[in-house]
N, C-alpha and C positions, 0 to 999 in steps of 0.2 A: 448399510447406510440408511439413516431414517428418511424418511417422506417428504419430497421439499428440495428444496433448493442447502448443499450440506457447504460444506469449506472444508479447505486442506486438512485441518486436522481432524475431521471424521471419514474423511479419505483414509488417511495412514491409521487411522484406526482400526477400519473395515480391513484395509489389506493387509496388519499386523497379526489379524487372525484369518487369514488367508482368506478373504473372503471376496469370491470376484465376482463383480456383475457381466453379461454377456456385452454390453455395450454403456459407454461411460459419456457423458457430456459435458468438459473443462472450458466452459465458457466466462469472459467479462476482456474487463479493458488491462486489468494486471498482468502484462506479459511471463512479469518476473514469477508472479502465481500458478499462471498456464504451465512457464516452462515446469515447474518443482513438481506441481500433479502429478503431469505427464511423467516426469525420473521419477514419480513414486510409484507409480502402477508398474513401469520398466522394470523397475529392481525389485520388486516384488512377485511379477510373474515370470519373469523371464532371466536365466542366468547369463552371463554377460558371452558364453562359448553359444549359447542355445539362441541366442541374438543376431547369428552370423545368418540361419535360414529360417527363423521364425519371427523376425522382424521385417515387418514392412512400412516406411513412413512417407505418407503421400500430399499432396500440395491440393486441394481443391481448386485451384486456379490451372492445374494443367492436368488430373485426372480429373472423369464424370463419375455419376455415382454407381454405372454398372463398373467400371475398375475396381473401385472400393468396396463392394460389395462380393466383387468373385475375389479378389485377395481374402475376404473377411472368413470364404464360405471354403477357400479350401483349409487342408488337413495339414494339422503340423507333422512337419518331415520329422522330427523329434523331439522329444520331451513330451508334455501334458496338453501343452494350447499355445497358440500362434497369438499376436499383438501388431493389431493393424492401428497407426496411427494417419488419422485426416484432419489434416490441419487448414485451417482459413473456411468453415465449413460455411461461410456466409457466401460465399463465391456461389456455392451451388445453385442452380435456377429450380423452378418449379416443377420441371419433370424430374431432375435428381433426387428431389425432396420424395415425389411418389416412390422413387426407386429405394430410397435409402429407408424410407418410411415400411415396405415390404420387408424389408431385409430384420429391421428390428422388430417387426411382429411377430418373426420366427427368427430368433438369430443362432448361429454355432454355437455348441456348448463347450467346442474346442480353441476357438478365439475372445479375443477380449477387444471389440471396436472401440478406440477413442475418438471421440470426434469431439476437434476444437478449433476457437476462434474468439472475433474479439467482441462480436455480436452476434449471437442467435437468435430467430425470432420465437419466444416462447410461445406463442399462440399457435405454430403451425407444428403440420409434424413431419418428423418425428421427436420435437426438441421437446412437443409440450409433454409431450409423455413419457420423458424421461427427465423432465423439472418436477412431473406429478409421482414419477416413482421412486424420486429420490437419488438419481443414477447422474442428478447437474453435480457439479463442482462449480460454485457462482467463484469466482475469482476478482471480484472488485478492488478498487482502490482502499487503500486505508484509510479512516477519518482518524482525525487527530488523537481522539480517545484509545483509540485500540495499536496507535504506532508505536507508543513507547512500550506498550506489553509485548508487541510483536518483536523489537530490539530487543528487550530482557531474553526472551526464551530462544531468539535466535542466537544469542552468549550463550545461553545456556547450554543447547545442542552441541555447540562446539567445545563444550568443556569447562567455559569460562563465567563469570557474573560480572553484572556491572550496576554499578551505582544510579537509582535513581535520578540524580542531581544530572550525572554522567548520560542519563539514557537521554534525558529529556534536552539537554544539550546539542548532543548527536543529533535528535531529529528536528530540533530547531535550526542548526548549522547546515544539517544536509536537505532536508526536504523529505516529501514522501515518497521521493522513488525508492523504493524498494533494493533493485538492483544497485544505487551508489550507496544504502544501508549497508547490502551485504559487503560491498567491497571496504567500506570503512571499518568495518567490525573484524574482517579480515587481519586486515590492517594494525587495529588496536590490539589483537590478542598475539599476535605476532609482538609488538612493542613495548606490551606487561610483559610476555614472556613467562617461566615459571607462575610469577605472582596472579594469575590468572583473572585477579579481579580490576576493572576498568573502573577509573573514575574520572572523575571531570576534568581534570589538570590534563591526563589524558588524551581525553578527548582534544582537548584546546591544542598539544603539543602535538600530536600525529595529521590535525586537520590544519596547522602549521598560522591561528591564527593566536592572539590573545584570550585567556579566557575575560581578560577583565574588558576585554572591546568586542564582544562577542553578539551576534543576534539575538543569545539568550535572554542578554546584559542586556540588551535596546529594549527589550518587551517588558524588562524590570523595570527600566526608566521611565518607560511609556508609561507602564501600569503606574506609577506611586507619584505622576505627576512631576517629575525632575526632568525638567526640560534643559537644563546645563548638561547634567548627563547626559540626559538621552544626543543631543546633539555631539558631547566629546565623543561619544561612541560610537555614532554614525559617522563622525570624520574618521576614524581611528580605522573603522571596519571596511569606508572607501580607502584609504591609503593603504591598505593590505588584499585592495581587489574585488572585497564585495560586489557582485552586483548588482544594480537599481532593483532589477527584477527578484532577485533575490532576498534583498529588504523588501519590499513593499509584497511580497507571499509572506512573510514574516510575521506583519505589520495585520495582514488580513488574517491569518490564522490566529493573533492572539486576540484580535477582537471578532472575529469569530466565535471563540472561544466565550469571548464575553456575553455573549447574543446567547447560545446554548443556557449560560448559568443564570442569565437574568429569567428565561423562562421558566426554568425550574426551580429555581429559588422564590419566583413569582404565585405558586401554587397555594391553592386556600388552605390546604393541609400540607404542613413542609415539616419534613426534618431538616436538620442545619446540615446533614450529611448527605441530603440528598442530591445535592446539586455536585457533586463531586463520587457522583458511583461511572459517570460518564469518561472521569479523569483520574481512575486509583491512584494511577502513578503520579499524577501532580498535587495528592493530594495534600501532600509535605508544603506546600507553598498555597494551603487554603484560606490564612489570613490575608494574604496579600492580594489575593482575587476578592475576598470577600470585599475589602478595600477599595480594590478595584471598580467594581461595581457599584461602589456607592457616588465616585468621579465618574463614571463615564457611564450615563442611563442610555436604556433603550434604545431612544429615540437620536441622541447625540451617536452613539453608532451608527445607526441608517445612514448619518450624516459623512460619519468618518469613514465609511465604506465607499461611497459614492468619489470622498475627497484622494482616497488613494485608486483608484481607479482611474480618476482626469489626472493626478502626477502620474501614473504606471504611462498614460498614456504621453503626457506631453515630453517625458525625459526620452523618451523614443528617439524623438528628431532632436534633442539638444547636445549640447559639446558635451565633454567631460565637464568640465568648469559649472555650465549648466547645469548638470543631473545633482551636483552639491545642493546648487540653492533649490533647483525644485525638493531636495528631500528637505531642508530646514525651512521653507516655507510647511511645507507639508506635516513636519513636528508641529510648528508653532501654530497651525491651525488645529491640529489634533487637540493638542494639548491644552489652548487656549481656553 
């Protein structure tokens, strides 16, 4: 693994040529990332029989760090190397940290220490010196740019492809968790079946909503200034159970999204492509942003940002009935 702070896929990299560090650090707030790491160094080092007495996996909230450390330090009863997993490593206080901090200045060369959590402090050690050796696995949330890549290759791993149109869909319908990606994708490859490749129709029918009343559909509306649309499709997308909080995340992602492209398209030297290396995969849909952006400046987002944040808020405490009109006040201000 290089130098730095690496990601899952220079993980499975390193361990595809068998290549183990004595002590691993799977830190950030992406659980669904933490867990995967963590199954990649497992099946990697350790086979699933050899698991039974060279596996140990530990709770920082209920061991200290001399437990984790004499698990780390004895001998594997068989096979090559033992895998001590410590998980929640934020828990530890400031004398575990010295302990654990001893432990990785000289570690086993017969075990593989993971230590993970959803926070580490890089600055102390022994974390910093394993974000400087290249030995973190940062596990962060997804930004929008790299989700629909990360859907593609996760079809891919499974066997299967999916349609651009189809990916960008998916994570507009689902959101950035991670964990309900993977379980739709499940989902959909089981539902093509044979045909293995996923497309938007797809997606629409297995996430049981229309594709033509779809959050994809609302960010289209929004974008191109059709405020009849955009409102039949926000009713369409409440009478099928949408919820408020679920459009207006929607709503912030696609102008978000706007805010990214007006900076970079903004630049004194521009390519026309440049503003779209941030979104490969939406780049099928580059007239319509460009479009985009020329309806909805800069500065009018500040605005529209602020204005879905007082609905996200006010539809909280209102009826059902209410959360309608807060989202069509909330269109017609957008759009307005």
């Amino acid at each position: 693994m290089a130098k730095g702070a690496s990601g899952i896929s220079d993980l499975r990299a390193s361990l595809k040529k068998r290549q183990f560090l004595p002590v691993y650090l799977i830190q950030g707030e992406e659980d669904f990332l933490i867990e995967e790491s963590i199954a990649a160094i497992l099946e990697a080092a350790l086979s699933h029989d050899e698991r039974t007495f060279n596996l140990d996996v530990l709770d920082c909230a209920d061991f200290d760090a001399r437990e984790i450390t004499a698990r780390a330090s004895s001998l594997p009863m068989t096979g090559e190397r033992r895998v001590v997993v410590a998980r929640n490593v934020e828990k530890l206080n400031a004398k575990d940290l010295e302990i654990l901090s001893a432990y990785v200045e000289r570690p086993s060369v017969s075990t593989v220490l993971v230590l993970s959590g959803r926070k580490a402090d890089l600055r102390r050690k022994p974390f910093a010196g394993l974000h400087a050796s290249g030995a973190e696995c940062a596990c962060s949330p997804l930004t929008e740019s790299k989700l629909n890549g990360w859907i593609t290759e996760r079809v891919q791993e499974q066997g299967g492809t999916i349609d651009g149109e189809a990916a960008a869909l998916l994570a507009a319908q689902v959101g950035s968790s991670l964990r309900e990606l993977d379980s739709e994708i499940a989902k959909l490859l089981v539902f093509v079946g044979d045909r293995k490749n996923i497309l938007p129709d797809d997606v629409a029918a297995v996430g049981g909503f229309s594709r033509e009343f779809s959050v994809f559909n609302l960010q289209d509306a929004v974008g191109t200034g059709n405020l009849r649309d955009a409102v039949t499709i926000l009713d369409h997308m409440i009478e099928e159970g949408a919820e408020v909080g679920r459009i207006t995340w929607a709503l912030t992602d696609y102008f978000s999204l706007l805010w990214r492209l007006h900076h970079l398209v903004s630049k004194p030297v521009h390519d026309d492509k440049d503003g779209f290396k941030l979104t490969k995969t939406w780049a099928w849909k580059k007239r319509q942003y460009l479009d985009a952006l020329q309806r909805y400046p800069a500065t009018r987002i500040e605005a529209i940002f602020q204005m879905i944040a007082d609905t996200d808020m006010q539809s909280k405490s209102g009826s059902y009935a209410g959360k309608r009109d807060y989202l069509h006040t909330l269109l017609v201000k957008m759009m307005n």
